[in-house]
N, C-alpha and C positions, 0 to 999 in steps of 0.2 A: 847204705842208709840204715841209721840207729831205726830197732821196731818201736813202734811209741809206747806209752805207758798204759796201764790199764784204764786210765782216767785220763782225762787233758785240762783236768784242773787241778790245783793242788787249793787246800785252807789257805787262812792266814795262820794258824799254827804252824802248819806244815815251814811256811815260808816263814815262821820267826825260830823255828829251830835249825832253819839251813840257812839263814843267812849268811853265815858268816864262812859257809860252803867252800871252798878254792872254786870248784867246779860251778857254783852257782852266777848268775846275772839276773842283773833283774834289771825289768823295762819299763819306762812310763808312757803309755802307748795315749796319753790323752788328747780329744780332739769334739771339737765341737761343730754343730752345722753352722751353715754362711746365718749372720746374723744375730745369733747367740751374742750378748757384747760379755763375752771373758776369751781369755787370751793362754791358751795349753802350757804354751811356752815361762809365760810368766809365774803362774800357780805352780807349775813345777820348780820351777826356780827359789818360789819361797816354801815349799812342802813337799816333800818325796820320801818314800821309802830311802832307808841308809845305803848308799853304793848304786842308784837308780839311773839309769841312760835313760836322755829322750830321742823315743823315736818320734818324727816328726813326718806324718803320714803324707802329709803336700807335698813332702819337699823331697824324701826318697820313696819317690815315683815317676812315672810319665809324662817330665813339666812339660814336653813339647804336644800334650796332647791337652784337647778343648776338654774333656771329660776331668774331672776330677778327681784325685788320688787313684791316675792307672796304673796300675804292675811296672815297676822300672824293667830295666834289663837287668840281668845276672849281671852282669859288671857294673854298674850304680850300686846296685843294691852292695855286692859284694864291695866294692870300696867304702862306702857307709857304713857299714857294719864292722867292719874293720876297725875303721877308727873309734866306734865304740867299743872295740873290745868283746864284741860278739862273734864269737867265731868256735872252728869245730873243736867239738869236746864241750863246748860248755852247756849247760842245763840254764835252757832261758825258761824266766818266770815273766809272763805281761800281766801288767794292770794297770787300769785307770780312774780317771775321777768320777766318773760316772757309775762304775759298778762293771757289764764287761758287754763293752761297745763296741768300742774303735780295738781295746785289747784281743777281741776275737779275731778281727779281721790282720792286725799283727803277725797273731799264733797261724791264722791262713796263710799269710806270705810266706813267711818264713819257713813252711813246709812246702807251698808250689816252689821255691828256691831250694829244698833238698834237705832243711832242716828238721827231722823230728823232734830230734829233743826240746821242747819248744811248750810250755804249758802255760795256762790262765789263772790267773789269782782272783780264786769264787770271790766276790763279791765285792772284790778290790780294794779302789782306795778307800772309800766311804765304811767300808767293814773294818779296813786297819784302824782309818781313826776314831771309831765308835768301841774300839777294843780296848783304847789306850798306847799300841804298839808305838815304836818308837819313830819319830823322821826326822829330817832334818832341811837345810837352804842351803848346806854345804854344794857346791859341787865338785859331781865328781874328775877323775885324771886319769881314764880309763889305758890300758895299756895294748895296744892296737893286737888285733889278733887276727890268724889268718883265718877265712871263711872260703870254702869250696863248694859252690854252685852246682845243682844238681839239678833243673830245672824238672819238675813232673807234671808233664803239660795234660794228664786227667783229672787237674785239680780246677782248672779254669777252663772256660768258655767265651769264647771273642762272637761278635757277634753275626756272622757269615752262621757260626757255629749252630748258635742260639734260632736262628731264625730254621733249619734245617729238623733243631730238636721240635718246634714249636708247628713247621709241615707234619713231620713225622710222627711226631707224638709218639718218641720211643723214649722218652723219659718224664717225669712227673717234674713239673714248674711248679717250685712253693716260691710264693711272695712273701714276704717279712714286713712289707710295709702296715701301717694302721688301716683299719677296714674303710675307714672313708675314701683313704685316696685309692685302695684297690677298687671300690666299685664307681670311682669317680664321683663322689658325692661329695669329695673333699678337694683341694686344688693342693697342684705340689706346690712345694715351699721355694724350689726354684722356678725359677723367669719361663718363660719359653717351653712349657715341657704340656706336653699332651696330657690326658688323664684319663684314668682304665689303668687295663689290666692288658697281659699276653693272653689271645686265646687258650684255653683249657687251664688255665693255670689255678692251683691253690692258692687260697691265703692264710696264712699261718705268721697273724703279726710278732713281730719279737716280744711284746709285753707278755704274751704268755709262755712264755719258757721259765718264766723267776716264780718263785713259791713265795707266799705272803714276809720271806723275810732276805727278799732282794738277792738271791742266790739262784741261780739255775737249778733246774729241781730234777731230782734223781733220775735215772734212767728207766725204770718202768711209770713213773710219773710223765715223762716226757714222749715215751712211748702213748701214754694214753692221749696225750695230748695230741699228738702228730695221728692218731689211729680217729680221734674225732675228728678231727680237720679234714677225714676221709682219702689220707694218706697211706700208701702200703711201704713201709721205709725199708721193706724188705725189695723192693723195684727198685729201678734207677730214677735215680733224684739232679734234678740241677734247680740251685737256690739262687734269688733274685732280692732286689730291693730298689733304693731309691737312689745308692751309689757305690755298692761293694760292702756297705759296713754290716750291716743285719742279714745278710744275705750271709756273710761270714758265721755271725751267729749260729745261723739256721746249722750250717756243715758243725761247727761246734758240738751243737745240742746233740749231731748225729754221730759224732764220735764216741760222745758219752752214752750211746747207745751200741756202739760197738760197729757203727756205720765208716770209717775212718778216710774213705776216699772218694767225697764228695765234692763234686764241682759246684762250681762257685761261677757264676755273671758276671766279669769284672764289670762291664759298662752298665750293666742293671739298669734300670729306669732311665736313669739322666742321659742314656747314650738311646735305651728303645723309645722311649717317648719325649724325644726329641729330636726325632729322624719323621718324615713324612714317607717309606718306604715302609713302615714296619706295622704290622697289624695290630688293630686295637680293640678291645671290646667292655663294655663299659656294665654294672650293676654287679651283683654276686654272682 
C-alpha cells in the first residue's frame, strides 16, 4: 500500500500543471441529494475537467441494498474502475460541482478499496471555473487498467459495529449533518427516517470545515474547529452523517490534520434512523 501524501488535497494549480501527467486521472465524483432537480450525469457530460471519468456513486455501490450509495464489493468496485482506467500506479485527482462533497466520500472508497494514491481537488469544480482553467463536453476513451483490491476494513463501520461503538463509548461519534436535524429541530430530507442524534455523539456540521472562500481550511484552523466542537482528534473518532457523504468529509478534514485512518458509518443516518432498534436522543 502506497503511504499517502502530506496532504489529501492538491490546488487547482497543482492539477493544471499535472494534467497532462501519464500517471495522473482525474475524477468527476458529482452527486446530488434525492430531489435536487439537476442531473450529475448530464453536467458532466457537457462540462468537465480535460480527460475527466464519471464516477457514478448510485451505481458503483450496493444496488442490492435499501440504503443508499453502500460500499460495493471489491470486485464491483474493481471491475468499474477498470474500465475507467483507474487502476494501480495512477495518482487519482476527485472533484466535483459542488466544491468537495460526494469527491470526499470517493477519495474514502477508494482508499477502504486499498487505494492511497487518491487526492481531492480543494474547492473543485466551482474553483476551476471561476479561475478560467480550461474544460470541455468531449468524452473521454479511457484505456481499461488493472486495479488490485486491498480492502482496509478500519476504514468503515457497519452497523452491528456502530451500535457496539455507541454501548461502549470507546470512540467519539461526530455528526456532520446541519444542527437542526442533529437535535431534531429539523426533519430529514428523506421519507421514513427518525430524527435526533446517536447517544453521546458530536456535531460537527460539514459547513464549517470551508473557510470564507469555499476551500477546506487549513489544518490548525481545522484543528481549532474540531477542538471547539469539544472534540479530542487525538482519541478515536468514528464519523457519521445523513448517508456516508459528509461523514466522508469529516475523515478528510482529519487526514489534513495528519488523522489518516478514520472510520467512516457507511449506513449513517439513513440506515440508524430508520431502523426502530437503534437508540435515539434528541436536542444538543
Amino acid at each position: 500500500m502506497q503511504s499517502p501524501s502530506a496532504d489529501p488535497l492538491v490546488s487547482t494549480a497543482w492539477l493544471a500543471d499535472h494534467l497532462d501527467a501519464p500517471d495522473v486521472r482525474v475524477v468527476d465524483a458529482s452527486w446530488f441529494m434525492p430531489g435536487v432537480a439537476r442531473d450529475p450525469l448530464a453536467e458532466y457530460a457537457a462540462c468537465h475537467i480535460p480527460g475527466a471519468v464519471f464516477f457514478d456513486i448510485d451505481e458503483i455501490a450496493d444496488t442490492d441494498s435499501p440504503l443508499p450509495h453502500m460500499l460495493p464489493t471489491a470486485i464491483k468496485f474493481s471491475a468499474r474502475v477498470r474500465k475507467l482506467g483507474l487502476g494501480d500506479g495512477a495518482r487519482i485527482v476527485v472533484y466535483d460541482s459542488t466544491g468537495i462533497l460526494p469527491a470526499a466520500r470517493v477519495w474514502w472508497t477508494f482508499r477502504v478499496m486499498g487505494h492511497e494514491d487518491v487526492a481531492v481537488l480543494d474547492g473543485g469544480l466551482p474553483r476551476w471555473l471561476a479561475q478560467g482553467r480550461p474544460v470541455e463536453d468531449r468524452l473521454p476513451l479511457p484505456r481499461e487498467r488493472h486495479f488490485t483490491p486491498r480492502m482496509a476494513a478500519d476504514l468503515v463501520v457497519d452497523l452491528p459495529q456502530m451500535k457496539r461503538v455507541v454501548e461502549s463509548g470507546r470512540a467519539q461519534i461526530i455528526d456532520a449533518r446541519p444542527r437542526g436535524r442533529f437535535t431534531a429541530e429539523t426533519p430529514e430530507p428523506r421519507a421514513g427516517l427518525r430524527s435526533g442524534h446517536m447517544p453521546g455523539a458530536f456535531n460537527l456540521p460539514a459547513s464549517d470545515l470551508f473557510d470564507a472562500d469555499g476551500l477546506l481550511k487549513s489544518a490548525a484552523d481545522l484543528q481549532a474547529t474540531f477542538e471547539a466542537a469539544g472534540i479530542d482528534i487525538k482519541a478515536p473518532i468514528v464519523t457519521t452523517c445523513g448517508s456516508g457523504i459528509t461523514a466522508s468529509l469529516l475523515a478528510l478534514a482529519l487526514a489534513r490534520m495528519g488523522r489518516w485512518r478514520t472510520a467512516v458509518y457507511d449506513g449513517s443516518w439513513t440506515e440508524w434512523g430508520g431502523r426502530d432498534d437503534t437508540a435515539i436522543v434528541t436536542g444538543a
